[in-house]
C-alpha positions, 0 to 999 in steps of 0.5 A: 201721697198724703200731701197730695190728695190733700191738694187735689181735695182743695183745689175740688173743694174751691172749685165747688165753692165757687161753681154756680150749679154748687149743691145743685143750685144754678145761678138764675138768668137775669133778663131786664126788659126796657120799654115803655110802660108809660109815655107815648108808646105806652100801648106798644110797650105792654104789649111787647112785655105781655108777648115775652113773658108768654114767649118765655113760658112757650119756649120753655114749655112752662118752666121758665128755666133753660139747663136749670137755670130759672129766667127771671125777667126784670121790668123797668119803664124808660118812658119814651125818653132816651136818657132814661132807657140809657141809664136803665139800661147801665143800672141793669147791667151794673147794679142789677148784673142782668145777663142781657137786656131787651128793648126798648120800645121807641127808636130814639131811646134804643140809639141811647142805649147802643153805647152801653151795651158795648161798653158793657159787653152785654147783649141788647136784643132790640124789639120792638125799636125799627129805625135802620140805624140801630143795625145800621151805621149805630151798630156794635156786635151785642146788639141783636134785633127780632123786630123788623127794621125800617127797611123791611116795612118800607121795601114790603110796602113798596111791592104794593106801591112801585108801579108804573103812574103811581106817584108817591108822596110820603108823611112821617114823623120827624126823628130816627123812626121816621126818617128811618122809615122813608129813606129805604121806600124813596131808595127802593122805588124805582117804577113810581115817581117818587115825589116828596117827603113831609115830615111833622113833629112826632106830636103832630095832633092837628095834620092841617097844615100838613096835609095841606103842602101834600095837596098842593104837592100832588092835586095836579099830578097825573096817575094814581097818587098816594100818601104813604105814611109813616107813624106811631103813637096815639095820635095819627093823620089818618082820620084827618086824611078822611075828614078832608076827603082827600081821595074823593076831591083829589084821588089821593089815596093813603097807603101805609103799614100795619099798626096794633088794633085799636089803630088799625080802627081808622083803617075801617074807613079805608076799604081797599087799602094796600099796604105791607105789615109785620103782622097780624093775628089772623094771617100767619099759619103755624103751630107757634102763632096758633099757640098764641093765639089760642093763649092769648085768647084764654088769658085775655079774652081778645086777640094779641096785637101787633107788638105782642108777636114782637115780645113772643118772637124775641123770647122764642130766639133768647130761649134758641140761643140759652139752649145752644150755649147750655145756658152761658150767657157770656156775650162771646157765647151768644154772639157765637149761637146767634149769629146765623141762628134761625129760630120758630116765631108767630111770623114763622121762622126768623133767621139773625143775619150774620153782618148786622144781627138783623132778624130776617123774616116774612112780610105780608102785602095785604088788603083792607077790608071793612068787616061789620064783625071787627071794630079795625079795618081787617087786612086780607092777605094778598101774599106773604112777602118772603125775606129772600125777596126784600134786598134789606140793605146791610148799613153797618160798617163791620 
């Protein structure tokens, strides 16, 4: 009887030792977030960091901590470069031990760090990157993705462009983000004459040339024409497309998705614009983007951006997902949570798809309006574009 208890009393005094929640301590939750702190995304990526840290504090109700455990966010700048969000992102799952990781900002730098997330099997949710190819044929099962993908923004846009007499030209950058973005909208045009792809480097700062191939293009076509443009980064076509008048000496019109504000102030010389967006602070009605904004506005004395929505939204879901599996963050366990997992964001409620890990969520066609009071050109709801009417192709090979 001795001999045993004495047993039992080791073996509950091992397990102890070794119990994470030993003498109530609970084992932090590491997060590392990979993005571009500087480089050409630089603006994209704060907001991204801005949007997760108040989503963490949101979705916890100011604790920062899920079943006890603390939600400690590790920062780490990939620059733009895919090399270096690849290394990264081994340093913060190796060295570091991170639980899981989120980003990174651009495409090309997020198709890097897909490897990695599968060799190390830890997840990588992937915000705001959007190129179809990350869910798609670059996919493995740790990788998840709040932000939309390039089919979205390019099947939404075409709700404003597939009519019969239009006739579409595209214009986007040269890479995955690009390319990536015009194959869904040439793929899913079916009334429009789709016409012709240009595609520049993704420095372009002098469109010229550029702009040039798409009036030869189009100048002599019948119908309304357009340019749908695909771009991210400081520099864009759009005050070069004003500069050339290209709507009043050829009725080329420009048509495009949404951007963060400071973009968005080259929209202002193009009332009546259509186009479709992922979002923008004054169109979704709901309790979480009210938050926000009203957080947003307290903290920052502006509203938050584009991006911002996108940092908030992938925290609202890691904080779904940490609840569900009582704060395990064993890939096994959170594929299995997040999986068809549905969760509450800005745009409204997200829904992972099962195939892909692609978040399913809302769009919204909108108009452009010029108004004196903003410094961007404002985009006026003309309807939220609803998931179950966007057919977003499933690319991956599970």
């Amino acid at each position: 009887m001795i001999r045993r208890n004495t047993l039992a009393l080791a073996v509950l005094a091992t397990t102890t030792l070794l119990s994470p929640l030993a003498f109530g301590q609970a084992k932090d939750i590491k997060i590392a977030h990979i993005y571009s702190r500087t480089g050409p995304l630089e603006a994209y990526g704060k907001q991204t960091q801005t949007g997760l840290l108040m989503g963490l504090d949101y979705a916890t109700g100011g604790t920062m901590t899920v079943n006890g455990r603390k939600l400690v966010v590790i920062e780490k700048d990939d620059q733009g470069k895919p090399d270096v969000g690849k290394s990264l992102l081994a340093a913060a799952y190796g060295d570091d031990k991170v639980d899981l990781a989120v980003g990174p900002t651009a495409s090309p730098v997020a198709l890097a760090m897909l490897p990695v997330a599968e060799e190390y099997k830890k997840i990588l949710l992937v915000e705001p990157a959007v190129a179809d190819s990350i869910t798609g044929e670059r996919w493995n099962k740790y990788v998840f993705r709040t932000g939309r993908n390039s089919s979205q923004d390019a099947i939404s846009n075409a709700v404003a462009l597939d009519k019969p007499g239009n006739v579409i030209v595209t214009l986007a950058q040269d890479n995955a983000f690009g390319r990536d973005g015009v194959r869904p909208l040439r793929e899913t045009i079916k009334k429009a004459k789709f016409l012709h792809e240009e595609y520049l480097p993704a420095g372009t700062t002098d469109f010229t040339a550029g702009l040039q191939r798409i009036i030869d293009k189009l100048k002599d076509q019948p119908g309304q024409k357009y340019v749908w443009v695909v771009w991210a980064g400081a520099s864009s076509p759009f005050n070069k497309f004003a500069e050339l008048e290209l709507e009043k000496r050829y009725g080329i019109k420009l048509a495009t998705g949404g951007n963060i504000l400071p973009a968005m102030v080259a929209y202002k010389q193009f009332p009546g614009l259509e186009g479709a967006l992922y979002y923008y602070f004054g169109i979704p009605k709901n309790p979480v983007n009210e938050a926000m904004v009203a957080s947003h506005y307290k903290q920052f004395k502006t509203p938050p951006d584009f991006f911002t929505a996108g940092g908030f939204s992938a925290a609202m879901a890691l904080v779904t997902a940490l609840k569900k599996t009582n704060g395990d963050t064993s890939a096994d366990k959170l594929i299995a949570a997040m999986e068809g997992m549905s969760f509450d964001t800005p745009k409204g409620k997200m829904t992972f798809r099962k195939e892909d890990h692609q978040a399913m969520q809302s769009m919204y066609h909108f108009k452009i309006k010029a108004d004196p009071a903003f410094a961007w050109g404002v985009p006026e709801l003309i309807r939220e574009i609803k998931p179950e009417e966007m057919n977003i192709p499933i690319r991956n090979k599970r």
